[in-house]
C-alpha positions as a LaTeX table, in Angstrom:
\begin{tabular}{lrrr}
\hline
Residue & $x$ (\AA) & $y$ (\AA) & $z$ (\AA) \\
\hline
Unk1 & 129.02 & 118.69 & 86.83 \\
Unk2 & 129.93 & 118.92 & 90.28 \\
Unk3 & 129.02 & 115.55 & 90.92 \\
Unk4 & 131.23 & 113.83 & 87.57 \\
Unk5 & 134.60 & 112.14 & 88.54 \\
Unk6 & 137.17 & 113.51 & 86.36 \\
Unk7 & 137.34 & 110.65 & 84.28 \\
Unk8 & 133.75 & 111.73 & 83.02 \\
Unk9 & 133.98 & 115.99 & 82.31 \\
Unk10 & 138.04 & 115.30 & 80.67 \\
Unk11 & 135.77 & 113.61 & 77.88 \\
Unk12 & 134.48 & 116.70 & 77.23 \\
Unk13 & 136.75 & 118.92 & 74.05 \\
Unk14 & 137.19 & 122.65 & 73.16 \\
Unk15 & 135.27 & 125.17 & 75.08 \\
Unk16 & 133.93 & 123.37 & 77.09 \\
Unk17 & 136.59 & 121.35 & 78.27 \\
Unk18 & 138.66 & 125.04 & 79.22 \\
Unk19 & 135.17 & 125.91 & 80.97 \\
Unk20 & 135.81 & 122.90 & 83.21 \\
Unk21 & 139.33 & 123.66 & 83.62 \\
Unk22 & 138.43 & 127.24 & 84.98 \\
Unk23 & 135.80 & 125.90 & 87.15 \\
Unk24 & 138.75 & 123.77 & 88.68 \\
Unk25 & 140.86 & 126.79 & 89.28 \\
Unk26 & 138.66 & 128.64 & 90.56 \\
Unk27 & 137.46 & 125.80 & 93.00 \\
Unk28 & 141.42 & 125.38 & 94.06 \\
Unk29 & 141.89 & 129.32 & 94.94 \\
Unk30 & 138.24 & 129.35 & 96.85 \\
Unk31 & 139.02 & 126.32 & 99.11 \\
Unk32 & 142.69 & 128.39 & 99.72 \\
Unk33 & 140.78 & 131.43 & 100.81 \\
Unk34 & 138.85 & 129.09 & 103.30 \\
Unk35 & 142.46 & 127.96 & 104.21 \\
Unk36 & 143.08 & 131.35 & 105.16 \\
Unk37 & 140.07 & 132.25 & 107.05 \\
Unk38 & 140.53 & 129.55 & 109.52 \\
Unk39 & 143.96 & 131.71 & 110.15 \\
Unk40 & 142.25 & 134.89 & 110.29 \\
Unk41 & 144.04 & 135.87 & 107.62 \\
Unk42 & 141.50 & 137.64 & 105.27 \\
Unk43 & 137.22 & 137.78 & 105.68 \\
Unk44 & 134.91 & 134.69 & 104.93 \\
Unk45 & 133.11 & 134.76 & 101.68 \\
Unk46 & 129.38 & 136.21 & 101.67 \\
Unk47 & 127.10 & 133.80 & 103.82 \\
Unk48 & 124.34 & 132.79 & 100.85 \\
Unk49 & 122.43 & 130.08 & 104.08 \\
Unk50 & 118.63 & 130.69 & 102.60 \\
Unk51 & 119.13 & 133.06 & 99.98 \\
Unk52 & 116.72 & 132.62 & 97.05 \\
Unk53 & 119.06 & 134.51 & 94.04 \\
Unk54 & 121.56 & 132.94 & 92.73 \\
Unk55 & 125.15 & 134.21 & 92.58 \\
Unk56 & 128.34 & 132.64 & 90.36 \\
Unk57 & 129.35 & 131.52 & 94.66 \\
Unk58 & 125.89 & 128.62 & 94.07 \\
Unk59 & 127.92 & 127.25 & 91.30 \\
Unk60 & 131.46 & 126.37 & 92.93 \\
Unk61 & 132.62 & 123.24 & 92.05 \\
Unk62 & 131.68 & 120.70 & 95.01 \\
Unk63 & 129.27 & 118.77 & 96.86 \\
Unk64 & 130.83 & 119.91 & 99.99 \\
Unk65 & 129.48 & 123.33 & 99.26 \\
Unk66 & 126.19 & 123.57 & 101.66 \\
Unk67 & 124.18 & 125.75 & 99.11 \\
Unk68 & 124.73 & 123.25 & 95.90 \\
Unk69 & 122.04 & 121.53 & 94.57 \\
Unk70 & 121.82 & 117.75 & 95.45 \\
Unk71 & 122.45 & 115.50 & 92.64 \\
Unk72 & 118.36 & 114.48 & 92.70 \\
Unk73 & 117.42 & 117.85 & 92.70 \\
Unk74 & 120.21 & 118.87 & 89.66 \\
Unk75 & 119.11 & 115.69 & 88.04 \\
Unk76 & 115.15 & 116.30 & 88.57 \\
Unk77 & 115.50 & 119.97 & 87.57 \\
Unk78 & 116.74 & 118.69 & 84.06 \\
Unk79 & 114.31 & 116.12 & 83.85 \\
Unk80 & 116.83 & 112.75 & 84.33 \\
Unk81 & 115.18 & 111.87 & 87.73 \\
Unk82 & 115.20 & 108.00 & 87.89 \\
Unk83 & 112.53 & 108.40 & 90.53 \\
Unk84 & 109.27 & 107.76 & 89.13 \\
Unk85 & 106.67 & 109.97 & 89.56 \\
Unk86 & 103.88 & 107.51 & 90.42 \\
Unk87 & 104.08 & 104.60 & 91.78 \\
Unk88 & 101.46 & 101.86 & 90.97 \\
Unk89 & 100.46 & 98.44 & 92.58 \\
Unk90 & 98.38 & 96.19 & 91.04 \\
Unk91 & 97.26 & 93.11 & 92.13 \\
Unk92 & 96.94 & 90.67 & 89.77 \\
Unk93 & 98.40 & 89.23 & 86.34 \\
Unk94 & 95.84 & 90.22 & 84.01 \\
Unk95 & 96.36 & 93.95 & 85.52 \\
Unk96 & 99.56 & 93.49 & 85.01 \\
Unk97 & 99.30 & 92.61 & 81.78 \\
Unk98 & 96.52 & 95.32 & 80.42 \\
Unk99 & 97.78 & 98.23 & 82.80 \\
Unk100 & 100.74 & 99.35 & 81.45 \\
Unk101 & 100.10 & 98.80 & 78.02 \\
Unk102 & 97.11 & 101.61 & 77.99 \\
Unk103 & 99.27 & 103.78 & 80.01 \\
Unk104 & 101.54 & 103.50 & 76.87 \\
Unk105 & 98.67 & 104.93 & 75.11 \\
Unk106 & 98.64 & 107.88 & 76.96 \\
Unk107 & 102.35 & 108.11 & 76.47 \\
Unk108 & 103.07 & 106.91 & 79.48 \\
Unk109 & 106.21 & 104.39 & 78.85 \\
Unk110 & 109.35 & 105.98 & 80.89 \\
Unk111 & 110.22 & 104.18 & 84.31 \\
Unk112 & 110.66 & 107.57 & 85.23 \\
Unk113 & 107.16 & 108.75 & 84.88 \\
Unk114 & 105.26 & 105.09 & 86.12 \\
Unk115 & 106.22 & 102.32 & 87.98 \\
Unk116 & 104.10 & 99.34 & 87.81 \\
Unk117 & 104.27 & 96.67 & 90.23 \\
Unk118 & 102.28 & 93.34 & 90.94 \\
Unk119 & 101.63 & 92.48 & 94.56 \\
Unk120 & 100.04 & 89.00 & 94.07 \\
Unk121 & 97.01 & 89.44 & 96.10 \\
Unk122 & 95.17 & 92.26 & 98.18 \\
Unk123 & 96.56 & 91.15 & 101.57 \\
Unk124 & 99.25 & 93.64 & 101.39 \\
Unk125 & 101.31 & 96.14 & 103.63 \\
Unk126 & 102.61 & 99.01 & 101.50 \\
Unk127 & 103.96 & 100.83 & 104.65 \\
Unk128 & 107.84 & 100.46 & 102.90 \\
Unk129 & 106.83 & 101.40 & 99.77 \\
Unk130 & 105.33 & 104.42 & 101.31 \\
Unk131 & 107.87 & 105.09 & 103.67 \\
Unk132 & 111.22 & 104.79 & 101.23 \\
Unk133 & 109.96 & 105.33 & 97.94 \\
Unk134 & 106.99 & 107.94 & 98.53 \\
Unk135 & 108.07 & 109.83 & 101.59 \\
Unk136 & 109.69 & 113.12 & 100.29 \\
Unk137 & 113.79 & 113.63 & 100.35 \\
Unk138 & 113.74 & 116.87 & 102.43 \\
Unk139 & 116.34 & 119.35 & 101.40 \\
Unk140 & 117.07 & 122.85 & 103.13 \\
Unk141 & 115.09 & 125.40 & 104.54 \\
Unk142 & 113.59 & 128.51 & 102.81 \\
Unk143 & 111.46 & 130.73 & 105.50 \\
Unk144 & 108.42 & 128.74 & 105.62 \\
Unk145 & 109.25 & 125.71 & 103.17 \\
Unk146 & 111.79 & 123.32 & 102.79 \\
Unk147 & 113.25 & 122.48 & 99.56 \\
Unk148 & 113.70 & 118.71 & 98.30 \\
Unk149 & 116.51 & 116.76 & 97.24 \\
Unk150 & 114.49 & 114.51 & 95.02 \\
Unk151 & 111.76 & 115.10 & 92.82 \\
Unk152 & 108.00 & 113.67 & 94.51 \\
Unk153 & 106.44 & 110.17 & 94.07 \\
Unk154 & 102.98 & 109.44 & 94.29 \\
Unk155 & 101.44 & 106.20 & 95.40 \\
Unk156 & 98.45 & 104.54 & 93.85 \\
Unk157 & 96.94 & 101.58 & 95.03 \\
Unk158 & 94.29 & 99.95 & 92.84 \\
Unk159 & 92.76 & 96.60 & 93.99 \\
Unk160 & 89.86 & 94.33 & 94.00 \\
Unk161 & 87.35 & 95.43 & 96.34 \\
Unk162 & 87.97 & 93.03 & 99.52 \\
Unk163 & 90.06 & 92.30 & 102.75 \\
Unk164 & 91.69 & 95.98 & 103.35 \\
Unk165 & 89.97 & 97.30 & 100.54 \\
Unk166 & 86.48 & 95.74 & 100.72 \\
Unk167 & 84.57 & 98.75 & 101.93 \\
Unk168 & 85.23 & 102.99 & 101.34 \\
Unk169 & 86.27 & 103.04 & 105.22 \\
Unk170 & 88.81 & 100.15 & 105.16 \\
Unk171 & 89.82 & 101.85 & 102.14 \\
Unk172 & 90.26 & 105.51 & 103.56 \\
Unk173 & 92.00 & 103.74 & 106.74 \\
Unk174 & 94.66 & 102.49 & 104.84 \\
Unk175 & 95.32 & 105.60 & 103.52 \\
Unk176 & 95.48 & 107.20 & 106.41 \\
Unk177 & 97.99 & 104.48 & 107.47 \\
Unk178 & 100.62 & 105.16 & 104.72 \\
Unk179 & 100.38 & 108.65 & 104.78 \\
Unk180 & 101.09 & 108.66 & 109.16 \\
Unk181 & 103.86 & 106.53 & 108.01 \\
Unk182 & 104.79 & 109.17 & 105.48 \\
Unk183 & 104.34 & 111.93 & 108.12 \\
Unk184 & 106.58 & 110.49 & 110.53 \\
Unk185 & 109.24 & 109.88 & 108.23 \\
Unk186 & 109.30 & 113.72 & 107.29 \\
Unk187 & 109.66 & 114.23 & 111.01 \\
Unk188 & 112.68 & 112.36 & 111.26 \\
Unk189 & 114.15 & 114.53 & 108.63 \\
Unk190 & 113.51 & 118.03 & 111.32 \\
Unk191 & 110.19 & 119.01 & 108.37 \\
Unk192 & 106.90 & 118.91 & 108.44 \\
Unk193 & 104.42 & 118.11 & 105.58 \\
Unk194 & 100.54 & 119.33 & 105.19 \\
Unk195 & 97.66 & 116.71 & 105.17 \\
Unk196 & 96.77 & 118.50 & 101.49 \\
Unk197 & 100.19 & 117.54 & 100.40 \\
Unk198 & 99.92 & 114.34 & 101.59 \\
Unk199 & 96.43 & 113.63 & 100.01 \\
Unk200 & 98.13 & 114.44 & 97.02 \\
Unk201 & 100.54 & 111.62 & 97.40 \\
Unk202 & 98.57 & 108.68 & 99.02 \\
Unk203 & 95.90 & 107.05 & 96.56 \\
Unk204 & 93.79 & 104.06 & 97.29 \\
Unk205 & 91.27 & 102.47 & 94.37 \\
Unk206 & 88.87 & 99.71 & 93.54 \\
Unk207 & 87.43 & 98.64 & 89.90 \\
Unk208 & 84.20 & 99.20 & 91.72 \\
Unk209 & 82.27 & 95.93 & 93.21 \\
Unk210 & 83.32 & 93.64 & 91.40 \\
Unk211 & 86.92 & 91.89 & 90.67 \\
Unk212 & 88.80 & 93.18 & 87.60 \\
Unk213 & 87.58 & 90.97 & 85.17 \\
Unk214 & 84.05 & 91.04 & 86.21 \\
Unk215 & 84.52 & 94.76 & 86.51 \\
Unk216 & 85.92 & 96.11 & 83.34 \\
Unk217 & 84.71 & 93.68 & 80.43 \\
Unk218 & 80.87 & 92.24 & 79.53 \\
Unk219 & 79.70 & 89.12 & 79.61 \\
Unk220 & 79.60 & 89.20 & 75.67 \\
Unk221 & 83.14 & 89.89 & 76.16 \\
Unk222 & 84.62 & 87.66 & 78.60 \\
Unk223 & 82.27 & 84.49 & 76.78 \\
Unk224 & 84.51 & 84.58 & 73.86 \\
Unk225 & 87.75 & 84.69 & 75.39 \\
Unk226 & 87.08 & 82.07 & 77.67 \\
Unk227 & 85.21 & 79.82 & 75.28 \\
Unk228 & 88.71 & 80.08 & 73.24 \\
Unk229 & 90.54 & 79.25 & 75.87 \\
Unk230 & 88.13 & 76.01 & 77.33 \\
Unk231 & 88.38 & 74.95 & 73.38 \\
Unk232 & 92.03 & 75.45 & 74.10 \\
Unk233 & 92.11 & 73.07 & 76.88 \\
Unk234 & 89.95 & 70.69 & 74.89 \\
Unk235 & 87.52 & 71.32 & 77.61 \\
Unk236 & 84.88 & 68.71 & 76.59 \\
Unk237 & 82.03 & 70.84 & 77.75 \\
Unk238 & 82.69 & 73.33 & 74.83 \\
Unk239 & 81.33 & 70.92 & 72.42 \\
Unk240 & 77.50 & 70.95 & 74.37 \\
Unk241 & 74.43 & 73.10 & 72.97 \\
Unk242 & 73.97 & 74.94 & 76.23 \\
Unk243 & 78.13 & 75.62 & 76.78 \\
Unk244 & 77.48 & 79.27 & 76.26 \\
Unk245 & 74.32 & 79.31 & 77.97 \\
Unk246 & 75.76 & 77.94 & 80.96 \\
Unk247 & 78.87 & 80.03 & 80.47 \\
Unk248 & 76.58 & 83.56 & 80.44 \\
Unk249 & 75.10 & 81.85 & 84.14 \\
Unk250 & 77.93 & 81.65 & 85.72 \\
Unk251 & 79.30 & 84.70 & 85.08 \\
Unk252 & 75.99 & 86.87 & 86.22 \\
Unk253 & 75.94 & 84.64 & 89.12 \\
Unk254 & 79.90 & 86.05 & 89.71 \\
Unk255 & 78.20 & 90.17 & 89.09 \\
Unk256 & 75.38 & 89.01 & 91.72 \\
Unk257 & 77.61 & 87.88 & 94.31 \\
Unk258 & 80.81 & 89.63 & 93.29 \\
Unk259 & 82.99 & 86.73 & 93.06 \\
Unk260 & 86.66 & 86.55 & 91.43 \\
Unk261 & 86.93 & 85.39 & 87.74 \\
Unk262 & 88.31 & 81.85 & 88.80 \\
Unk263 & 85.13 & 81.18 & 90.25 \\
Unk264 & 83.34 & 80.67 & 87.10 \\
Unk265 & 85.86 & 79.53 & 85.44 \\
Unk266 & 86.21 & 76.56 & 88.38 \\
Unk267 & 82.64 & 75.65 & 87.73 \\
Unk268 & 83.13 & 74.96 & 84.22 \\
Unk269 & 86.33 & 73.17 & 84.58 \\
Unk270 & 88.78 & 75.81 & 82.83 \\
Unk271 & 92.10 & 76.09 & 84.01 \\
Unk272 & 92.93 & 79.74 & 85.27 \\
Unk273 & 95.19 & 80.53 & 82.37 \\
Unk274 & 95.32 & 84.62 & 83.64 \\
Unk275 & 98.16 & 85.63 & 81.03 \\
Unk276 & 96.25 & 83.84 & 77.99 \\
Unk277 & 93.06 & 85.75 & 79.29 \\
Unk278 & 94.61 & 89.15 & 79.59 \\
Unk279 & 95.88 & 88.49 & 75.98 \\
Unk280 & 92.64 & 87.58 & 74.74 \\
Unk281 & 90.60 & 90.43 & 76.06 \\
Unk282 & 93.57 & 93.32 & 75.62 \\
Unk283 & 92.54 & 94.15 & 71.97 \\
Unk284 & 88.41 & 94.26 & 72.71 \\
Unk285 & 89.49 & 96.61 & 75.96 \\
Unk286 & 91.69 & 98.63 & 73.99 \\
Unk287 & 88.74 & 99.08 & 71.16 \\
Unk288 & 86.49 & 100.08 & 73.58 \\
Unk289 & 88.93 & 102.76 & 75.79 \\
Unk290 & 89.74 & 104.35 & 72.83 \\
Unk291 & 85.72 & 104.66 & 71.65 \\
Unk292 & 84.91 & 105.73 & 75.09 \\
Unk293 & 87.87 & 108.71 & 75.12 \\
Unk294 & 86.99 & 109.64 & 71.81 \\
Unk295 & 83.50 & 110.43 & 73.16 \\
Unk296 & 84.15 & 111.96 & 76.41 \\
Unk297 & 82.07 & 108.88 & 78.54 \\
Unk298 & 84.21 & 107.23 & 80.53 \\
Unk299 & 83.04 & 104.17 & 82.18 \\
Unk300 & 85.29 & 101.31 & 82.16 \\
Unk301 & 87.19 & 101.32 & 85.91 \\
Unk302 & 90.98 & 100.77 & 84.02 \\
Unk303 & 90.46 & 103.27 & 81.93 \\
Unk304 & 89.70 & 106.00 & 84.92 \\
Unk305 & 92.56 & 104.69 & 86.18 \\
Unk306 & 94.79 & 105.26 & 83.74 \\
Unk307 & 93.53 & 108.55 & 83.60 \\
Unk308 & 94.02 & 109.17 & 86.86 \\
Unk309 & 97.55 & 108.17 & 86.80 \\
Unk310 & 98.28 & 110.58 & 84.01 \\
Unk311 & 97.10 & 113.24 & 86.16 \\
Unk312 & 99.02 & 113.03 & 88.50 \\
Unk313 & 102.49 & 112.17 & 86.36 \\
Unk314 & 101.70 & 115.65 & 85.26 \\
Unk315 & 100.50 & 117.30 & 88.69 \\
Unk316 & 102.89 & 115.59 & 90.86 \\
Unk317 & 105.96 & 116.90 & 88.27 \\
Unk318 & 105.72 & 120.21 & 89.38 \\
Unk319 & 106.00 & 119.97 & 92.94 \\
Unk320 & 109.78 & 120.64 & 94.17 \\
Unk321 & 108.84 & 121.93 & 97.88 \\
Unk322 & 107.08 & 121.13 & 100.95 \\
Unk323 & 104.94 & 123.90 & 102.85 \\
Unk324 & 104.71 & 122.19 & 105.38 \\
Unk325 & 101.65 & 122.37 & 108.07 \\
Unk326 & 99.34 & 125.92 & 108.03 \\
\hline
\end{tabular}
């Protein structure tokens, strides 16, 4: 309430409206007494500077106050930060598509709790991401910890295995990037965060070897989504005996050499239709996330992922300090 103009808390009727009108009162015949300590008049008020109980002094009526809660912090404490908790790049439209509809089977559908965002390609720099919307909103000082004025937000990476992220130490350098970046933005903010906290922040993943398509689906079920889409595109190839046959080729030949999707699908003269794909293929990968769950073997890369995000929506939640380094 601190932070509400009066045009927002007059709204407010009966008791609680004379609640607010006491608040004021009291607020006018505090900032008096301050008045009259810069005279000498009378004492200064109890110094609370680091004090970890609360007294009816924490709940005075401004934002001038040095010991009120920021308006992140009041707003993350009762659950209305419009920070998310994770952050999520993708790269591609037929992520971008599938992603966020099986986090929304998980519950996950609040801006809040997931952002996802397409980056159009794996030759990205997420060092502004990670340095205004990851690095942590340091607060005051309590002994060994500082508190935060916003509520944490992790970063999770997940892209096709190449460029940057072609091999497990291009991958772990990048990470180590973001989170330096992190690190020195702390810094400027007279803190200090651990490497443990900032693991738990900074995620980098692949689907594995192979490109998203390639990676989470079967050839038994990419052949009929793109056999609907070639018919489709009147794609006169459809109508051969060995369209199918030739179709099944091409895609083991993308496995064996790890090539993108579009390869294949440039061999057999279908237009990369990504969207219509991801539509196509959303209900079999749904089917077969929800068999795998239900049985406790999970194997398809998105659906780790998912998982993984809904970890750390919960774990990442919980976290309203920094330690700082041991």
């Amino acid at each position: 309430m601190r932070y509400a103009s009066y045009e927002g808390w007059s709204k407010l009727q009966g008791e609680p409206l004379d609640a607010m009108w006491r608040r004021v009162a009291a607020e006018v015949l505090l900032r008096a007494h301050e008045d009259l300590v810069t005279d000498g008049t009378v004492d200064p008020l109890p110094d609370l500077t680091g004090t970890t109980w609360w007294t009816s002094q924490h709940d005075r009526l401004t934002p001038r106050y040095g010991e009120a809660k920021t308006l992140e912090r009041a707003l993350a404490e009762l659950g209305f930060s419009p920070h998310p908790k994770v952050i999520l790049l993708v790269e591609g439209e037929t992520e971008l598509y599938h992603v966020p509809r099986l986090l929304a089977e998980f519950g996950l559908t609040q801006p809040q709790q997931v952002r996802v965002q397409r980056t159009k390609g794996s030759k990205i720099n997420a060092h502004l991401i990670a340095r205004y919307g990851v690095t942590p909103r340091v607060g005051r000082r309590l002994h060994d910890r500082w508190m935060l004025d916003a509520s944490l937000t992790a970063l999770l990476i997940a892209m096709d295995a190449e460029n940057d992220f072609e091999t497990q130490a291009k991958r772990d350098k990048v990470r180590r990037q973001l989170q330096e970046a992190i690190r020195e933005e702390v810094k400027y903010q007279d803190a200090d965060i651990s490497q443990a906290e900032l693991d738990a922040l900074v995620h980098v993943r692949v689907w594995g070897e192979d490109k998203y398509e390639i990676a989470n689906f079967s050839d038994g079920e990419l052949v009929p989504a793109i056999t609907k889409i070639a018919a489709m595109q009147s794609n006169p190839r459809t109508a051969s005996p060995s369209w199918e046959q030739d179709l099944r080729a091409q895609l083991q030949e993308a496995r064996a050499k790890h090539y993108d999707i579009k390869v294949p699908l440039g061999r057999l003269r279908v237009a990369e239709e990504k969207v219509e794909l991801a539509q196509l293929l959303w209900p079999v990968l749904l089917a077969k996330c929800e068999a795998e769950y239900a049985a406790g073997r999970i194997e398809t890369p998105v659906l780790k992922l998912a998982l993984e995000v809904r970890r750390l929506v919960g774990e990442v939640g919980g976290i309203f300090a920094l330690k700082g380094q041991s």
